[in-house]
C-alpha atoms as an extended CHARMM CRD file, in Angstrom:
* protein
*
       213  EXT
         1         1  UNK       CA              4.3420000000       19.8430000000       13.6390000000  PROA      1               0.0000000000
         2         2  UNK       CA              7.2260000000       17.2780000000       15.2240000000  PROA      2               0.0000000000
         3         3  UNK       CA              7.9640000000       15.1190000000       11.8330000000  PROA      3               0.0000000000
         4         4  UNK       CA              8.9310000000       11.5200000000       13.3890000000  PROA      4               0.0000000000
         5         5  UNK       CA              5.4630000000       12.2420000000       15.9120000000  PROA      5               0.0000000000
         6         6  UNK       CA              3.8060000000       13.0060000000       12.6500000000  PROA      6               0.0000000000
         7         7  UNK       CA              5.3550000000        9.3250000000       10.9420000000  PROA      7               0.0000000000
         8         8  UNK       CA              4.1090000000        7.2630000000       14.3530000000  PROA      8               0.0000000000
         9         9  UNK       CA              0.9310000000        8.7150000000       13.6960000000  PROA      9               0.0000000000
        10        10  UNK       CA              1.0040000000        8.0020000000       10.1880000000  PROA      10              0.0000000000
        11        11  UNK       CA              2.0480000000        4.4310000000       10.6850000000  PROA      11              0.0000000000
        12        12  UNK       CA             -0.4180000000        3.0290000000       13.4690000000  PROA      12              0.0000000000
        13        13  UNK       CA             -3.6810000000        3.6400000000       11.8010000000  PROA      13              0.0000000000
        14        14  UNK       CA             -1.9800000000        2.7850000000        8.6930000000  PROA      14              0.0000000000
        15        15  UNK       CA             -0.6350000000       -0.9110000000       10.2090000000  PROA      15              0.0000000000
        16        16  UNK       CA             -4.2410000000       -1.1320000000       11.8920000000  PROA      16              0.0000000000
        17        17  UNK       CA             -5.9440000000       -0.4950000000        8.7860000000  PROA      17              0.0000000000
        18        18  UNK       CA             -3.2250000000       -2.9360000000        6.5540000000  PROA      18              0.0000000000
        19        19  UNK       CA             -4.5240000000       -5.8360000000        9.4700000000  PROA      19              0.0000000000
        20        20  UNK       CA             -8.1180000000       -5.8730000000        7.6010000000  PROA      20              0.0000000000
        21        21  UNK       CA             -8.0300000000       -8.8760000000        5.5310000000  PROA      21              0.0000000000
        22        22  UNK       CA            -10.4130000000       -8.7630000000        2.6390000000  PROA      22              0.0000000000
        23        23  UNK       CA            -10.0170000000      -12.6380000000        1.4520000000  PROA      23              0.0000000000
        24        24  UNK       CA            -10.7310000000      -13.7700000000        5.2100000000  PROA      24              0.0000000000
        25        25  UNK       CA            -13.6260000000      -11.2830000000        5.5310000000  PROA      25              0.0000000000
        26        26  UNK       CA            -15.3210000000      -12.0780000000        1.9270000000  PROA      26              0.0000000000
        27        27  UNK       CA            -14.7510000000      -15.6310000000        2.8620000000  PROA      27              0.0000000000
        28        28  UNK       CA            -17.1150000000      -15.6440000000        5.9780000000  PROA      28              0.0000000000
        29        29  UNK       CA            -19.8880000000      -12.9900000000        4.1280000000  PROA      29              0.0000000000
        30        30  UNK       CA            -20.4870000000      -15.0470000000        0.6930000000  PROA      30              0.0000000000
        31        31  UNK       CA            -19.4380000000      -18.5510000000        1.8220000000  PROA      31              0.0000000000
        32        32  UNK       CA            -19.3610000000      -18.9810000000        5.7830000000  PROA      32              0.0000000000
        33        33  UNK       CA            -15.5750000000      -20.1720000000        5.5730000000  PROA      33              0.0000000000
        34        34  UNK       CA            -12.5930000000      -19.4130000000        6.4730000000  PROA      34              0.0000000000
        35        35  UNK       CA             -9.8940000000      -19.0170000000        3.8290000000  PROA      35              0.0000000000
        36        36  UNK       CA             -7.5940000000      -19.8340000000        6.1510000000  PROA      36              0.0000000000
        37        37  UNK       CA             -8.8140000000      -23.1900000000        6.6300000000  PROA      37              0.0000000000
        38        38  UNK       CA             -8.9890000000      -24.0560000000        2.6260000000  PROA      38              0.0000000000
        39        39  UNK       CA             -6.1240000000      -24.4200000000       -0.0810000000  PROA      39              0.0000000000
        40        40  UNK       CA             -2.5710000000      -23.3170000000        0.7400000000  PROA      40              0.0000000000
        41        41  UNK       CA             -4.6360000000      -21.8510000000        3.7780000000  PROA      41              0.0000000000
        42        42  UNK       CA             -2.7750000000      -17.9660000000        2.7260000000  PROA      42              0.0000000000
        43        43  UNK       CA             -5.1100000000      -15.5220000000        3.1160000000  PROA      43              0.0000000000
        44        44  UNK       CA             -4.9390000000      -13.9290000000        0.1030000000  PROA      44              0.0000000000
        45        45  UNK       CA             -6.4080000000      -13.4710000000       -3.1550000000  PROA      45              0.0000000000
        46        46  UNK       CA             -4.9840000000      -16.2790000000       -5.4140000000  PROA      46              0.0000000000
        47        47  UNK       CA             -5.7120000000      -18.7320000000       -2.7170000000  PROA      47              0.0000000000
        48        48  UNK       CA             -8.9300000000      -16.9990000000       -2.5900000000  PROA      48              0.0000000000
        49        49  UNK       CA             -9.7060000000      -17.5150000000       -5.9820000000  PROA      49              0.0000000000
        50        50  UNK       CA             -7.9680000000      -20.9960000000       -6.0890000000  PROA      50              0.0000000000
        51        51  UNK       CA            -11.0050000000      -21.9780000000       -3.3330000000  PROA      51              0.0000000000
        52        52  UNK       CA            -13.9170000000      -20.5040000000       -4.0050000000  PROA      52              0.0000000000
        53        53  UNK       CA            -13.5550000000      -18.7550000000       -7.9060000000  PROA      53              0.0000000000
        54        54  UNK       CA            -14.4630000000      -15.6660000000       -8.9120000000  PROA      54              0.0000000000
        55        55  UNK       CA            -17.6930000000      -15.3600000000       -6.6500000000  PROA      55              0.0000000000
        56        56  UNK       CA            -16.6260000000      -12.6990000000       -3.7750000000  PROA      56              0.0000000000
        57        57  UNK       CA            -13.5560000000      -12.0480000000       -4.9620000000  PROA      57              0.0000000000
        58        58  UNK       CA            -14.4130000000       -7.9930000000       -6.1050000000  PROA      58              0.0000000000
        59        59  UNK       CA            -15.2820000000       -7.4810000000       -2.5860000000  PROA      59              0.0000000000
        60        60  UNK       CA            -11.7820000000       -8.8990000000       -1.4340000000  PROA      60              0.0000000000
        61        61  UNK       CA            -10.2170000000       -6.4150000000       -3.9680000000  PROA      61              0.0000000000
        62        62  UNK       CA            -12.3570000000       -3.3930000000       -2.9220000000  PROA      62              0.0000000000
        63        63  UNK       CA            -11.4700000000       -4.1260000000        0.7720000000  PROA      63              0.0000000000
        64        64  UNK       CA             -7.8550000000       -4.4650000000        0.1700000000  PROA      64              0.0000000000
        65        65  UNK       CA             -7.8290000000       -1.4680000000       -2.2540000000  PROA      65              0.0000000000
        66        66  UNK       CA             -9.4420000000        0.6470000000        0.1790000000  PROA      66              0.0000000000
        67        67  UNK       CA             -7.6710000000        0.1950000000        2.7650000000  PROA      67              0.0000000000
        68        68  UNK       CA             -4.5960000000        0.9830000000        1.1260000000  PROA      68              0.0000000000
        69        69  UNK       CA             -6.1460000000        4.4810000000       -1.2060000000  PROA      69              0.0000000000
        70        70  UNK       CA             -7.2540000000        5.4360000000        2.6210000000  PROA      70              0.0000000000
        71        71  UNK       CA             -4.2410000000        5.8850000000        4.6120000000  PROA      71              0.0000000000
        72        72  UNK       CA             -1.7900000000        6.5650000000        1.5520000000  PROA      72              0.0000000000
        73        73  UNK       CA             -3.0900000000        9.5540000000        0.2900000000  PROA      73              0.0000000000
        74        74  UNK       CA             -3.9140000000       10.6670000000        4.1050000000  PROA      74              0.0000000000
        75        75  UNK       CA              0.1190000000       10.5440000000        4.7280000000  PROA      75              0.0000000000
        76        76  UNK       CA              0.7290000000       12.2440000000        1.5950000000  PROA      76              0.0000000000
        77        77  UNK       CA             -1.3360000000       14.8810000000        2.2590000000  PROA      77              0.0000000000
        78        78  UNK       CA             -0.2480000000       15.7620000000        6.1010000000  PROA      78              0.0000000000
        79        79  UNK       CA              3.7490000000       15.6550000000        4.9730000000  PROA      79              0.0000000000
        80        80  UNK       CA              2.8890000000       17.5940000000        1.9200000000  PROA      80              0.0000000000
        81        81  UNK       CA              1.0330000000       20.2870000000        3.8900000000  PROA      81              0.0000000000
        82        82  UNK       CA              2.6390000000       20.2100000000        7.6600000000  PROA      82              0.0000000000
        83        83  UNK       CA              6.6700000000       18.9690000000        6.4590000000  PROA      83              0.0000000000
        84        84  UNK       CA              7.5270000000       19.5000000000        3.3350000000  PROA      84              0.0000000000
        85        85  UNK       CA              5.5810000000       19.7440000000       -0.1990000000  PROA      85              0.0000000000
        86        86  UNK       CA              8.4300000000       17.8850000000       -2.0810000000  PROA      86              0.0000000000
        87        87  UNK       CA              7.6930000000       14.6600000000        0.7740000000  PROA      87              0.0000000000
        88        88  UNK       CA              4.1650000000       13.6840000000       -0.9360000000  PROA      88              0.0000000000
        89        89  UNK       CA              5.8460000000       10.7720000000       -2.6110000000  PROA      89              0.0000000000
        90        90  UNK       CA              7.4430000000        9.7420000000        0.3960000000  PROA      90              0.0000000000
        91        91  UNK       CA              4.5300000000       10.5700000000        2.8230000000  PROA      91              0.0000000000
        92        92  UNK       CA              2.5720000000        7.6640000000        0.5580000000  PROA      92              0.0000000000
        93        93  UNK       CA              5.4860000000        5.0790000000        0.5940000000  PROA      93              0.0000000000
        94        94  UNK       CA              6.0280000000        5.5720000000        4.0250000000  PROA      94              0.0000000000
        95        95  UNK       CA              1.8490000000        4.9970000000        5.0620000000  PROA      95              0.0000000000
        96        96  UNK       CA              2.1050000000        2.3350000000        2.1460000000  PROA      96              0.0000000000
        97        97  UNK       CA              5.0190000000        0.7030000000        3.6240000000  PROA      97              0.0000000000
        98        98  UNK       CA              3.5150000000        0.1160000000        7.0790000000  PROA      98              0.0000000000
        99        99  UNK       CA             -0.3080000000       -1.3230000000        5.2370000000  PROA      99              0.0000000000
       100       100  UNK       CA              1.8550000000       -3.8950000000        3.6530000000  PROA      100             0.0000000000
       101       101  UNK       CA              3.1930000000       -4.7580000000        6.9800000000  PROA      101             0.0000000000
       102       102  UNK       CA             -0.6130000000       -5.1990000000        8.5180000000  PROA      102             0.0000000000
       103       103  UNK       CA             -1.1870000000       -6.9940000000        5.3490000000  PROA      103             0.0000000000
       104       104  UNK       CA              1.1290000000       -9.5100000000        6.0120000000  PROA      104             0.0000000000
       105       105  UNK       CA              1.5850000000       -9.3250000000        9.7030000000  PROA      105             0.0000000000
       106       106  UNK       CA             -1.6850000000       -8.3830000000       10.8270000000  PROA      106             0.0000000000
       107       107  UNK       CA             -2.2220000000       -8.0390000000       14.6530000000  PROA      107             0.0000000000
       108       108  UNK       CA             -5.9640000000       -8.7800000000       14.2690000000  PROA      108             0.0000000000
       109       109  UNK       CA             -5.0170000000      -12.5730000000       13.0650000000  PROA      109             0.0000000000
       110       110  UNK       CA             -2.2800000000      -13.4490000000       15.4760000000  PROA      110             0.0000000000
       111       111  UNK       CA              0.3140000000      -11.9330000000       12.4080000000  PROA      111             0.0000000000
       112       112  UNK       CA              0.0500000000      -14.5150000000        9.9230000000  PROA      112             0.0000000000
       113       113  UNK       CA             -1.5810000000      -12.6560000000        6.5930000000  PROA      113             0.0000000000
       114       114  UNK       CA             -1.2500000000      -12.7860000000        3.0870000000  PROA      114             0.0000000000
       115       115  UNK       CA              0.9350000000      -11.6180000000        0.7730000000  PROA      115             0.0000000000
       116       116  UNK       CA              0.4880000000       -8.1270000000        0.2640000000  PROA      116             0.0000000000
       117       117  UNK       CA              0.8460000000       -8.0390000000       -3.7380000000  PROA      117             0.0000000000
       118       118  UNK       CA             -2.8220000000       -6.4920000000       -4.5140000000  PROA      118             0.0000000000
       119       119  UNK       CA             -1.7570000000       -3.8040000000       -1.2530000000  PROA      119             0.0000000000
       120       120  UNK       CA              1.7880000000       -2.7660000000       -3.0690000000  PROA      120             0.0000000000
       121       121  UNK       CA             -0.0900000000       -3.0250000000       -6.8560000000  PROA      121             0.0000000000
       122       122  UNK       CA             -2.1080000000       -0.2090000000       -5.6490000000  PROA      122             0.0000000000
       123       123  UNK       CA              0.3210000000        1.8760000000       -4.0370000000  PROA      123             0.0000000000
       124       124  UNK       CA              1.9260000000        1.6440000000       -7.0940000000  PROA      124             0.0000000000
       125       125  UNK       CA             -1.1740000000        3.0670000000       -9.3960000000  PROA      125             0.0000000000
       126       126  UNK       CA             -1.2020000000        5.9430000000       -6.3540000000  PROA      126             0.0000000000
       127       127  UNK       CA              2.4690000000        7.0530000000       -6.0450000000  PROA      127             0.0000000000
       128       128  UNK       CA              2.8310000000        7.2070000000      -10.1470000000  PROA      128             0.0000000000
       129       129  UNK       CA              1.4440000000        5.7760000000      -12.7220000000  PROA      129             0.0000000000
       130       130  UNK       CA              5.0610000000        4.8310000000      -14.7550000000  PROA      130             0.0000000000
       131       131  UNK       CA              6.2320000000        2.5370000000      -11.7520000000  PROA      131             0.0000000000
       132       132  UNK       CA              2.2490000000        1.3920000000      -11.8100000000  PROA      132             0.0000000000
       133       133  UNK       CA              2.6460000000        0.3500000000      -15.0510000000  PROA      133             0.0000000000
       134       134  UNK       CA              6.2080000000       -1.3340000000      -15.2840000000  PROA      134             0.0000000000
       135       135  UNK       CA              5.3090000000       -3.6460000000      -12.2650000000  PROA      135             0.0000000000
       136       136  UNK       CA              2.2560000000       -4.1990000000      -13.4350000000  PROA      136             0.0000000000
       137       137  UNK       CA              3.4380000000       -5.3370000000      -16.7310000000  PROA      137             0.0000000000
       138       138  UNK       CA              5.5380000000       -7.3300000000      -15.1080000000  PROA      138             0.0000000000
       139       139  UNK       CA              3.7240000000       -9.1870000000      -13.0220000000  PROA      139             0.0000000000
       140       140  UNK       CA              0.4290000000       -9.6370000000      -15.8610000000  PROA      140             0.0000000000
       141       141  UNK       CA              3.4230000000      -10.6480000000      -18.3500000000  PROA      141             0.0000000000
       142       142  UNK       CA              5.0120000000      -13.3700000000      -16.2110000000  PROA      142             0.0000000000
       143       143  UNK       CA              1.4710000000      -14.5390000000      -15.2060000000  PROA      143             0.0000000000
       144       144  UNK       CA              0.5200000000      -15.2420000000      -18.6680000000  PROA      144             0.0000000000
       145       145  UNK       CA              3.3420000000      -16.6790000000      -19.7830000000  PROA      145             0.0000000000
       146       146  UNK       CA              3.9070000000      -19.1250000000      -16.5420000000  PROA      146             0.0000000000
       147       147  UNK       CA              0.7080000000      -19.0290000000      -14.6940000000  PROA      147             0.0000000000
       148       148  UNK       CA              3.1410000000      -19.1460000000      -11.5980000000  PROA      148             0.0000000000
       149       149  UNK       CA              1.2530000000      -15.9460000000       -9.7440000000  PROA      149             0.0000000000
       150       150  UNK       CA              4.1990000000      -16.2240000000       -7.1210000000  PROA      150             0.0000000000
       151       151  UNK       CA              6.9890000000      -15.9770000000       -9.5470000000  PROA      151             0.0000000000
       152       152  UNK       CA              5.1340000000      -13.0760000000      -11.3390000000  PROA      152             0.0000000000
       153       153  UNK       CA              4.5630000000      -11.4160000000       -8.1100000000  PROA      153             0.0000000000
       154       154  UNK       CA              8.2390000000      -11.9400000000       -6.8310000000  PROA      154             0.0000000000
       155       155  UNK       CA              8.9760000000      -10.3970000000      -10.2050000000  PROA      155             0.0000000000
       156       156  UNK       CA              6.8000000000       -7.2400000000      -10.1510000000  PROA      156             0.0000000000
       157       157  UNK       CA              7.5720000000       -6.6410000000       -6.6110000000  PROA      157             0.0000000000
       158       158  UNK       CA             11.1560000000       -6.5240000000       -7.4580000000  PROA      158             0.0000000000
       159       159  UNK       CA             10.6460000000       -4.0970000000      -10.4440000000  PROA      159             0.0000000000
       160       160  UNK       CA              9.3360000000       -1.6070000000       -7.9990000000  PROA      160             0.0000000000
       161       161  UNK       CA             12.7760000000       -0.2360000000       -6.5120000000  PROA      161             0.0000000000
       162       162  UNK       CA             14.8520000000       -1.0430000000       -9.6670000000  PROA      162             0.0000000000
       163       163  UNK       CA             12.5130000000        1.1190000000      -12.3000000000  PROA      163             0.0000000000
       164       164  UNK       CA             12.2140000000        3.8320000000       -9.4280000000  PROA      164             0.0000000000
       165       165  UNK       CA             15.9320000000        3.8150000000       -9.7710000000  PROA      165             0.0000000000
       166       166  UNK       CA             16.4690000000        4.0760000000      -13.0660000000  PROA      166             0.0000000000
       167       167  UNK       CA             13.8930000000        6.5350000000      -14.2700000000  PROA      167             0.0000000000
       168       168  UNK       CA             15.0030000000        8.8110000000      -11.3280000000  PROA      168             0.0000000000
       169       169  UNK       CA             11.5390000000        9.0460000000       -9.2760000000  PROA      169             0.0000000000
       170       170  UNK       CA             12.1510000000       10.4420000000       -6.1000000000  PROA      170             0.0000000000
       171       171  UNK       CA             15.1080000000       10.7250000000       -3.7910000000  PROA      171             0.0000000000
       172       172  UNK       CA             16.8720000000        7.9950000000       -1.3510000000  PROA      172             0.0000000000
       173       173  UNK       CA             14.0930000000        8.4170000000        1.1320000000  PROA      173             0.0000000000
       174       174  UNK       CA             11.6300000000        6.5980000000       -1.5880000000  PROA      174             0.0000000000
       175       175  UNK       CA             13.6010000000        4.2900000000       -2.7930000000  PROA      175             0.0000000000
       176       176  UNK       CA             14.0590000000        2.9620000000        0.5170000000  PROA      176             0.0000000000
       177       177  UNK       CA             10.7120000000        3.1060000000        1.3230000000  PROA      177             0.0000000000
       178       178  UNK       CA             10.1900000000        1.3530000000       -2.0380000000  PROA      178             0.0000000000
       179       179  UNK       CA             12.9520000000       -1.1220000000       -1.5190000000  PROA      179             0.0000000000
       180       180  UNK       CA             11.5920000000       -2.1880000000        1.7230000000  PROA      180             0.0000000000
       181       181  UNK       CA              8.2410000000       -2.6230000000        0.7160000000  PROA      181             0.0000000000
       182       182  UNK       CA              9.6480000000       -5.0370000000       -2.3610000000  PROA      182             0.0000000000
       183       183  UNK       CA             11.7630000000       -6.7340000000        0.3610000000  PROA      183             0.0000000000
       184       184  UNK       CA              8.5500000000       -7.6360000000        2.6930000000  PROA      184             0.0000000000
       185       185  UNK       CA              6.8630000000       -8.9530000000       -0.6360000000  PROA      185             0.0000000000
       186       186  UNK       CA              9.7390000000      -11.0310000000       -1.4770000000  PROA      186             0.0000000000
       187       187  UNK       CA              9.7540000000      -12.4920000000        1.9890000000  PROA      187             0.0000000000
       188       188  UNK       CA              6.6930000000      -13.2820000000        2.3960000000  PROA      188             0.0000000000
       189       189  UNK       CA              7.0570000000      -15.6920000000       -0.6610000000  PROA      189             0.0000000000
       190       190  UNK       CA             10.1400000000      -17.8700000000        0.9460000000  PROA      190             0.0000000000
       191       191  UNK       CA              7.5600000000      -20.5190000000        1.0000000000  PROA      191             0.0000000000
       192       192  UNK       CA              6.7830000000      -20.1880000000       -2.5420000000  PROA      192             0.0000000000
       193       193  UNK       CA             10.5120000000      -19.5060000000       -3.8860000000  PROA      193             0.0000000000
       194       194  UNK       CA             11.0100000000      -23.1870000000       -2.3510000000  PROA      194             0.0000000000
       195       195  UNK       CA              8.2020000000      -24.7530000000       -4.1780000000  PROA      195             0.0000000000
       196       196  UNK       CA              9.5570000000      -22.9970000000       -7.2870000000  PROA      196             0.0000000000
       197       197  UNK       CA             12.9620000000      -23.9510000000       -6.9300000000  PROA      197             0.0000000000
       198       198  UNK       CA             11.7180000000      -27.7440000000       -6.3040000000  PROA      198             0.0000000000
       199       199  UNK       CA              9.0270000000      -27.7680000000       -9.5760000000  PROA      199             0.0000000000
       200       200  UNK       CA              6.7690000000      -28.0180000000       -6.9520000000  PROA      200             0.0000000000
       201       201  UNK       CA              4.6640000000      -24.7230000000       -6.9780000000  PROA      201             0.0000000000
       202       202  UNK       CA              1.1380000000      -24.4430000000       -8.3260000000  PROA      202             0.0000000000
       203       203  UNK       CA              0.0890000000      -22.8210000000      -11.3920000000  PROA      203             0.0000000000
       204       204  UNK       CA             -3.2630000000      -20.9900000000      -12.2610000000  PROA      204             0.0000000000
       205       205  UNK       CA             -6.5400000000      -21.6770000000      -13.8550000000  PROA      205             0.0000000000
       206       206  UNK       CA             -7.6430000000      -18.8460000000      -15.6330000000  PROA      206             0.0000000000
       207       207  UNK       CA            -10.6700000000      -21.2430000000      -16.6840000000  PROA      207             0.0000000000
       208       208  UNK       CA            -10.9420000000      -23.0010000000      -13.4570000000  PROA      208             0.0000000000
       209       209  UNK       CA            -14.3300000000      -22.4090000000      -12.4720000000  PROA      209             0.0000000000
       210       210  UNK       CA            -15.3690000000      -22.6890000000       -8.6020000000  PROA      210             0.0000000000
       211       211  UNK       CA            -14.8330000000      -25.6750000000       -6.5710000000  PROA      211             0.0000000000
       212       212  UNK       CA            -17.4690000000      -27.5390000000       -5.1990000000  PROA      212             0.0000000000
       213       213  UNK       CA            -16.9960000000      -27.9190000000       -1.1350000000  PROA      213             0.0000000000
């Protein structure tokens, strides 16, 4: 099988399937609103959960965890079996790489999405559980001790390519995979890095309970 056919057909269905947003689509099934609309008006999960609590915010996770297990062990499998059975790890980044990208530029809401941090967390927990557990760690550490989710996912995101590095996972098509997908995460928080930098960004709740609208 042609390997760069076998990547475009990787990456479509995985962009298309990255485009889903769980926070917009759990906002119109529990509340009849549209994220979008409400709070920073990012559609992602920390806005979501800034708006409306913790009501509907599983099914945002499930979505955006689906659609990410879906199409990254897919890719994995088809390099592993048709290319190469040393490109698994890369077959995942690579289908990974291009959900993030529907994540935050999804086609189905004229390309403005959210974030992707809950999209790279769990390609992460899929593509090994060390680099899993050093950006998660990361990110829950600098969450609890700021309560600035940004900064914490900033932080995590960049942990990604730098502990993939340094424990040696993979070969220089992963880590550029990897760095890429730490890049798009980064910036996709310019907005955020400028609140930051001003004193201006928001922190979070953890006993916030939902708003009333």
């Amino acid at each position: 099988m042609n390997f760069h056919l076998l990547l475009i057909a990787i990456a479509i269905p995985a962009y298309l399937l990255g485009s889903v947003n769980g926070s917009i689509i759990a906002s119109m099934c529990f509340y009849r609103k549209d994220i979008r609309e409400y709070g920073s008006g990012n559609p992602g999960l920390t806005n979501f959960y800034r708006v409306f609590g913790k009501g509907g915010a599983l099914l945002v996770i499930l979505i955006d965890a689906a659609k990410t297990i879906l199409p990254v062990l897919l890719s994995g499998w088809l390099l592993g079996r048709f290319v190469d059975p040393d490109m698994v790890m890369f077959g995942r980044l690579f289908a990974g790489m291009f959900v993030l990208l529907g994540t935050c530029y999804p086609v189905f809401y004229k390309f403005k999405g959210g974030r992707g941090v809950l999209v790279e967390g769990t390609i992460l927990i899929i593509v090994d559980w060390r680099l899993a557990l050093i950006a998660w760690g990361v990110f829950i550490i600098i969450t609890l001790v700021t309560r600035y989710v940004s900064l914490a996912s900033i932080l995590g995101a960049a942990s990604f390519p730098v502990a993939q590095a340094i424990i040696g996972i993979g070969g220089w098509r992963e880590l550029i995979a990897a760095s890429l997908c730490a890049i798009l995460i980064i910036a996709r928080h310019h907005p955020n890095i400028g609140r930051l930098v001003k004193g201006e960004e928001s922190k979070i709740n953890f006993s916030r309970k939902k708003e009333e609208e």
